[in-house]
Every structure is written in structure tokens, then in C-alpha cells.
C-alpha positions as CSV (number, residue, x, y, z in Angstrom):
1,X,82.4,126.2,73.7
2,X,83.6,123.2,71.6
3,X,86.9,124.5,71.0
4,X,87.3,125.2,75.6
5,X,86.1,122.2,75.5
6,X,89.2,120.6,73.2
7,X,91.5,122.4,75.0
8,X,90.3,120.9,78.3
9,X,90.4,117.6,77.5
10,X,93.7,118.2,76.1
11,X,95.4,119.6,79.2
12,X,93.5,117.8,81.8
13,X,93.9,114.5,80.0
14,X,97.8,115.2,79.7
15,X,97.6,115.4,83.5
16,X,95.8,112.0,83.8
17,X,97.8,110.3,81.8
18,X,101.2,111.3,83.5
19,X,99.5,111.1,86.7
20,X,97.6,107.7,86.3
21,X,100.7,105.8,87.2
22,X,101.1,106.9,90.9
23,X,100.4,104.1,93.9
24,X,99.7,106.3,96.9
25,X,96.4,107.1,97.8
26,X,97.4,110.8,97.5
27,X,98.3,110.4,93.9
28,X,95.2,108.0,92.9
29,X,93.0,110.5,94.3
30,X,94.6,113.4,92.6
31,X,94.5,111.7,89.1
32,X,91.2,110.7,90.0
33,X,90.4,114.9,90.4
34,X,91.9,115.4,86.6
35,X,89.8,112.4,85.0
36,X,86.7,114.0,86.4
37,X,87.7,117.4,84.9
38,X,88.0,115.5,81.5
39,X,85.0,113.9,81.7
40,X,83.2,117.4,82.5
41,X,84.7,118.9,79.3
42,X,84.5,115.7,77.7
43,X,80.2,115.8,78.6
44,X,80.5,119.8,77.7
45,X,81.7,119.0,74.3
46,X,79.6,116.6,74.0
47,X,76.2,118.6,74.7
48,X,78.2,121.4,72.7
49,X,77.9,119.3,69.5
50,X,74.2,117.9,70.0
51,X,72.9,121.2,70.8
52,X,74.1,122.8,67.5
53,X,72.0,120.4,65.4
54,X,69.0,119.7,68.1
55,X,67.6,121.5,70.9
56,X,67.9,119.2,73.6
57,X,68.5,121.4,76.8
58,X,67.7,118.4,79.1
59,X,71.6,117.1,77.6
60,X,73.6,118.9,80.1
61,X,72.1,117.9,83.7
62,X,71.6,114.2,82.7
63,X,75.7,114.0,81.3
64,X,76.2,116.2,84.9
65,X,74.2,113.6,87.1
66,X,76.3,110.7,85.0
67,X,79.9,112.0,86.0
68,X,78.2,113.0,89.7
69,X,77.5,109.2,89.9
70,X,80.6,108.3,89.2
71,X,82.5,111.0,91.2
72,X,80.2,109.3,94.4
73,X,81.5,106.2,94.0
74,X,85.1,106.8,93.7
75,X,84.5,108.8,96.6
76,X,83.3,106.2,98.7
77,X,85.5,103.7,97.1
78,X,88.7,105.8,98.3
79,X,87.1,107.4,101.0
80,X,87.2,103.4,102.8
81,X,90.8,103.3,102.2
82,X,91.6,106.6,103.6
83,X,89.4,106.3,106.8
84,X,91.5,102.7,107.2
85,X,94.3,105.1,107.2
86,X,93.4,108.1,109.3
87,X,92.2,105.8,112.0
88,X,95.6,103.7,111.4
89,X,94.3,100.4,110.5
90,X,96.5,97.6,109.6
91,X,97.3,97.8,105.9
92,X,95.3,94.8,103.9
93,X,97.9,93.6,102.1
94,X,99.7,92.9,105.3
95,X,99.0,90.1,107.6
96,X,100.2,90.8,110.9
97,X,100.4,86.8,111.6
98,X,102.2,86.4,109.1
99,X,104.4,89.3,110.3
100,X,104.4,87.4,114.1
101,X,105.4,84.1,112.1
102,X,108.3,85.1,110.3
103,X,109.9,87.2,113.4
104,X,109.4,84.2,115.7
105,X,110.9,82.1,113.3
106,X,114.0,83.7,114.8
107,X,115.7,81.3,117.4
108,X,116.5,84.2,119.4
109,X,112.9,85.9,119.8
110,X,111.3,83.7,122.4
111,X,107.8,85.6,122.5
112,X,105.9,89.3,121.2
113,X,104.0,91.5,122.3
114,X,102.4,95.0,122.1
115,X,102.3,94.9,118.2
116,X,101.1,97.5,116.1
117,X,101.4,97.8,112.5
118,X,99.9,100.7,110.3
119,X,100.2,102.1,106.8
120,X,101.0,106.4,106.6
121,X,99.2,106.3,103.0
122,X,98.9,102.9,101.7
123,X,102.2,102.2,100.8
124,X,104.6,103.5,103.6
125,X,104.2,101.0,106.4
126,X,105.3,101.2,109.6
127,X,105.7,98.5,112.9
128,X,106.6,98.9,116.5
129,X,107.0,95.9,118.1
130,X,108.2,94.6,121.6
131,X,110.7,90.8,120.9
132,X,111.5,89.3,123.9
133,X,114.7,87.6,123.4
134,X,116.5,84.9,125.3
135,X,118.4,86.0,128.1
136,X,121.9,85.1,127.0
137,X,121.5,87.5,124.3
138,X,124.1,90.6,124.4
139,X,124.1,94.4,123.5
140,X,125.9,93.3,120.3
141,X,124.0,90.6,119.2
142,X,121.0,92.3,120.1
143,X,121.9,94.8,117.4
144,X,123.1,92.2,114.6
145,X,119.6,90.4,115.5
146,X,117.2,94.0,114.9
147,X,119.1,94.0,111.4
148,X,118.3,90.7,110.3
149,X,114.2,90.6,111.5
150,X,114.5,94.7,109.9
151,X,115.9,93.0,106.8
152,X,113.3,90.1,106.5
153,X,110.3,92.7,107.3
154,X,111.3,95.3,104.3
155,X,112.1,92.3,102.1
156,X,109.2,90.6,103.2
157,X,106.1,92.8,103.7
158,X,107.8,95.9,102.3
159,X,107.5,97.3,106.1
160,X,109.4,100.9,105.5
161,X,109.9,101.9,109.3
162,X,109.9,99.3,111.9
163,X,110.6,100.1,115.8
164,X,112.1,96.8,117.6
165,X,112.2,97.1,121.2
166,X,113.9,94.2,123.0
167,X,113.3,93.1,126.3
168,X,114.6,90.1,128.3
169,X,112.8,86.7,129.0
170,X,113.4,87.8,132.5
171,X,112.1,91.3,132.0
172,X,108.7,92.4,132.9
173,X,107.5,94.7,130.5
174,X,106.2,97.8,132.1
175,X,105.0,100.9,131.2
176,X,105.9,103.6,133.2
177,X,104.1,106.7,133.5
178,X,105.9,109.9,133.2
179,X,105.1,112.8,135.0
């Protein structure tokens, strides 16, 4: 059993460790899977080695209830950040005031609305946004101006895919139903 139990940590350990590195939530929980496998051979070696000098049976479910504690609270600890994400919640490193602040800090966005800003797994963030723009605003510079807010929002609040939709000061924004 000691020498499964080598062999486990070595291979499941080698997974952590290149693993450990990743950002998403997809690759925190997957390391988080490999470190739990280590710990299980790492508590099966251990019991391996106290139980060939001592009979001490009651070894083995209290090392199993230890790494079942600590699997529960990584569970609920990620399981917060992926309900956030599921239900599309704004991400929490992103204010979306700052976000409204920095695009109306262009001369030519008079007002916002119909803002929504969510994360696809913690680190790809995505906005669609409606800018209403002054009226003397053309096709042209309406493009150069989506560029420059696009530019400022990656730079800025690393926003990956953002969805500006234009619309004159003159404009009533509605939405139309299609049948």
C-alpha cells in the first residue's frame, strides 16, 4: 500500500503543481480535484506507516473526515464564485460605476443605459451597453468613437467582449418585439 501510495502522490502531485498556476475557475477547481487526490494518498500512506508498527484502525476514517472537511469548504468557497457566474453576476473585481465613469468621460457619450456586465468564468468579461451620443455625431466617427471607449474598457477593466450600441440624443430607445 505504501509504495501505491508513493506513486500517487508522485503523479497527482506532478499534476498539481503544473496545474496550480491556472486563473480560471475551471482550472482552480481542477487543480483543486488533483490536490485532494494527494492528500488521499498522502493520508493512505500515512495510515499505511502507523498501522505497520500500531494497530490503530480508527487512523483511516479520522484522516478521511479531515480531507472531507476540507474538500467542503473549497466546495462552498468556489461553489459562491461559480453560482455568481451561472446566474451572470457582475464580476467583483469590476465596478460597473467605474465602468459608467470612464465611458462618460467621453465628450461624445451624452448619457447610458441598459448596462449589463458579466464574467463567462471569472476572467473573460463581457459588456453590452447602449451610449447615447450627441446628435452631430456621424457613421464614421461613430465607429472611430466604439474603438476608443473598446480600447479604454480592455485596457481598463480587462473587458474581453464589449457590445456598444449607439443611439441618438434624439432617439428613443425602443425595444421592439419580433414576431
Amino acid at each position: 500500500m505504501m509504495w501505491f501510495a508513493f506513486l500517487g502522490i508522485i503523479v497527482n502531485g506532478a499534476a498539481v503543481l503544473k496545474l496550480r498556476k491556472g486563473t480560471s475557475i475551471n482550472e482552480r477547481v481542477v487543480s483543486l480535484h488533483m490536490l485532494e487526490d494527494v492528500l488521499g494518498w498522502v493520508a493512505v500512506l500515512i495510515a499505511s506507516i502507523v498501522m505497520q508498527f500500531w494497530d490503530v484502525p480508527i487512523l483511516d476514517p479520522i484522516l478521511s473526515l479531515l480531507i472531507a472537511v476540507y474538500i467542503l469548504y473549497n466546495v462552498f468557497k468556489n461553489g459562491k464564485e461559480s453560482v455568481r457566474i451561472i446566474l451572470q453576476g457582475t464580476p467583483v473585481q469590476i465596478s460597473s460605476d467605474e465602468v459608467r465613469s470612464q465611458i462618460l468621460n467621453f465628450e461624445e457619450v451624452k448619457n447610458i443605459h441598459d448596462c449589463h456586465l458579466w464574467t463567462m468564468d471569472g476572467e473573460y468579461n463581457v459588456l453590452t451597453i447602449h451610449l447615447i451620443v450627441i446628435d452631430t455625431l456621424s457613421w464614421e466617427e461613430g465607429k472611430i468613437l466604439k474603438k476608443r471607449i473598446k480600447k479604454v474598457l480592455h485596457d481598463d477593466f480587462s473587458l474581453e467582449h464589449v457590445t456598444l450600441e449607439l443611439e441618438l440624443s434624439s432617439e428613443d430607445c425602443d425595444y421592439i418585439d419580433c414576431v
